[in-house]
N, C-alpha and C positions, 0 to 999 in steps of 0.2 A: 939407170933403169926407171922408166917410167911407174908411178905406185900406183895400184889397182884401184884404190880408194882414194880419194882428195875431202881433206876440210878448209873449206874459205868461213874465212869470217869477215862480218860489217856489221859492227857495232856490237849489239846485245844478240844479234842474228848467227847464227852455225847454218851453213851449206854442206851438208853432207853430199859428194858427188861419186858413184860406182866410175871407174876409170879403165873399162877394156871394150871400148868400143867396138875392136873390130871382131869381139868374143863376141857379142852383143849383153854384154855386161854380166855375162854366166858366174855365176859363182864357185871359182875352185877353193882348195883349203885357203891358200896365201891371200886372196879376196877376202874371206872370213876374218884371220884371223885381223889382217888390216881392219876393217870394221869395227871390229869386237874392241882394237885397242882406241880405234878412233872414239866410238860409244862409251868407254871405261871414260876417257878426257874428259869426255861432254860432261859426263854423271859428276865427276868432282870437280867440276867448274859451273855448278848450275850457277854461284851468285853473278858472274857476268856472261855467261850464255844463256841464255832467259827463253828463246824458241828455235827451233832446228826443220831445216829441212831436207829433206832427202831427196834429192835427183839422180842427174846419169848424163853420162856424157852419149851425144852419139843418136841413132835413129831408137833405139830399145831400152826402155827402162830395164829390164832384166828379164833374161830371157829362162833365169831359172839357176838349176846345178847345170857343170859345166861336164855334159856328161863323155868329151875329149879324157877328163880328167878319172871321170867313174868309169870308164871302160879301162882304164889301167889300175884300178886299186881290186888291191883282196877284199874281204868281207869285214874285216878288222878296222881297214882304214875308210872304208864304206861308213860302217859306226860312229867312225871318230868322226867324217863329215856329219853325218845326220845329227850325231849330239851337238857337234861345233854352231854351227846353223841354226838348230831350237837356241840353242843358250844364247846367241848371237841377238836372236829375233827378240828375246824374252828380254833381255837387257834394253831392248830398241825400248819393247812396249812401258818396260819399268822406271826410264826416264823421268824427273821431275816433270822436264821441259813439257813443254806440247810439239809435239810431232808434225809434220806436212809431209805426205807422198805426190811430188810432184812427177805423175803417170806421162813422159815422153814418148811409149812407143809400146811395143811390147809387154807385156807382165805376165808370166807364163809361170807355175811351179812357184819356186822357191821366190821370183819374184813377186809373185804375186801376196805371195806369204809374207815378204818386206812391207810393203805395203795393206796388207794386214796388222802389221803390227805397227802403225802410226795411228796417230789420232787421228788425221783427216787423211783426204784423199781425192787429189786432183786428177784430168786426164785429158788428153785431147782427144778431138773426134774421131782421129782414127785411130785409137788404139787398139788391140786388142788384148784381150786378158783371160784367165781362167786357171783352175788348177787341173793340170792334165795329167800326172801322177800314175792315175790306174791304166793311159793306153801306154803306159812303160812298163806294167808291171809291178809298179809300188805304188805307195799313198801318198798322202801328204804328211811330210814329217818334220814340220818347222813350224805346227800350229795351226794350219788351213780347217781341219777339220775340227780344228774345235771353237778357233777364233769366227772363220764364215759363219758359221752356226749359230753363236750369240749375237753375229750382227744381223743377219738376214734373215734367223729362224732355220730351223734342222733341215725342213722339206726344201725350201727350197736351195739351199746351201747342198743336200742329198742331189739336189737333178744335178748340181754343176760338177760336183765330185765326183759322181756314180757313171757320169755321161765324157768324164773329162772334156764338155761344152768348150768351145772357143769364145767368148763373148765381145759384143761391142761395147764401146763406152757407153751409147747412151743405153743399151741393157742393163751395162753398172749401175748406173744413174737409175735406173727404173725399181731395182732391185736393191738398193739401200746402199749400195758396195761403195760411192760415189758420192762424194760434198758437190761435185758439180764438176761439167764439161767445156775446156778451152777451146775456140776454133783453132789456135795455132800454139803453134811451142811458146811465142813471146805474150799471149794471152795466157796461157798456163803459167807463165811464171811470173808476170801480174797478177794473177789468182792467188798463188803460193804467196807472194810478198806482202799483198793486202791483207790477207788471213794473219800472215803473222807480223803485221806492224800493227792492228788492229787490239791485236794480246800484247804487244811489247807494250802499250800506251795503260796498261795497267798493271798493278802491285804483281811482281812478281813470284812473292812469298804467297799472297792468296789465290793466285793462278795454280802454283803447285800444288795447292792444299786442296782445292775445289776440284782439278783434276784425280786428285786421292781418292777425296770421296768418292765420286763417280765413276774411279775401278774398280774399287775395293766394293763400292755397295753397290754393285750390278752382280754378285755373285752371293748375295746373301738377300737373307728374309728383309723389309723394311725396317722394323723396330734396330734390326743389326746394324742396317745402314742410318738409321737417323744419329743411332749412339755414334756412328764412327764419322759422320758430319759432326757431331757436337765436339768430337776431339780433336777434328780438325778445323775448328771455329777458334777451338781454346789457343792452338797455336798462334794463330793472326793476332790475339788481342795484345800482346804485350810487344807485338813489332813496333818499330816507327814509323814503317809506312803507313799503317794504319792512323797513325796521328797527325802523320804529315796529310793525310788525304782531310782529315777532320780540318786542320787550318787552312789548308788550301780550297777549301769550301767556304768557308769565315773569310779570307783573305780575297775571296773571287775568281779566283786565279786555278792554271794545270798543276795539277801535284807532282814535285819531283822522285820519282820512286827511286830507290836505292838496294833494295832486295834485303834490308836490315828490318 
């Protein structure tokens, strides 16, 4: 049986790929929990997995929950997806690595909520995306409402949620949602690969720490965030990469990082 989720790897690189193409990559429980074990892997493999990116096989990056699946559950197991899904996402975002949403087609709901929860976010020109949640009758419940909001700001994060909007790519793009627009699937994933060979060619110990700071101190005062940049300084200092970068300055030469 074909598995819902696929991980490839090249090199220091993870390929995260959703695998139900002809669902259009809808999220049931068995999707989930595949994810969730793939993402555990990722998490205790940061020193040779160093950046990840997330794709989809197929014309849709995800076209959401798989609501085939929510029309046959109770109320109970209803729960168990909505919780599955947050904790799913929240695992995505909590990642050392740095993250890539590479946006193939669709992004609708819960997909679009995946793609929330990476660090960047690619998409080609015809995608379309949006959280549509309220014309079904519920919210967003994997983070949309609270994640769109600190990226985009409340108001207008409120018009796409409140309106369940469909949007284009380049609306994404306009609207902050968006690192940038591929003309074609194989320019998207030229996007995605440049972005992250670009971070694989540095320390990979200070890549995780600088991404720390910069989630942990977007939710606090400054003076909070400066202390919690200083604590994530102190960890760099006594790596070797760090020292290998200093001789490899002195020596003229590329630094070989090793994630030590």
């Amino acid at each position: 049986m074909e598995q819902p989720v696929l991980l490839e790897r090249d090199g220091h690189l993870a390929i995260i790929k959703l695998n139900r193409p002809e669902e259009l990559n809808a999220l049931n429980y068995d999707t989930l929990a595949k994810l969730g074990e793939i993402v555990e892997q990722i998490q205790l493999d940061s020193k040779d997995i160093r950046v990840v990116i997330v794709a989809a096989q197929g014309r849709a990056f995800c076209a959401g929950a798989d609501l085939k699946e929510r029309r046959t559950l109770n109320e109970q197991q209803v729960r168990r997806n909505v919780r599955k899904i947050r904790d799913v996402f929240t695992a995505i975002e909590r990642l050392p690595q740095p993250t890539i949403a590479a946006i193939n087609g669709y992004a609708f709901g819960g997909g679009f909520e995946l793609a929330l929860a990476c660090d960047f976010r690619y998409a080609v020109q015809d995608a379309m995306m949006g959280l549509t949640e309220v014309s079904l009758g519920i919210i967003p419940g994997a983070g949309g409402t609270q994640r769109l909001s600190r990226l985009i700001g409340p108001s207008k994060a409120k018009e796409l949620i409140l309106t369940a909007r469909k949007i284009s790519a380049k609306t994404a793009l306009d609207y902050g949602f968006l690192n940038g627009v591929a003309e074609s699937q194989e320019q998207l994933t030229d996007q995605a690969l440049s972005l992250a060979n670009e971070i694989l060619g540095n320390a990979p110990l200070a890549v995780y720490q600088a991404k720390y700071a910069i989630d942990k101190g977007s939710s606090v005062d400054l003076q909070t965030g400066l202390d919690l940049e200083s604590k994530a300084y102190e960890v760099i200092i006594p790596t070797k990469d760090r020292l290998e970068a200093l001789e490899a300055f002195r020596e003229k030469r590329k630094p070989v990082f090793r994630g030590e």
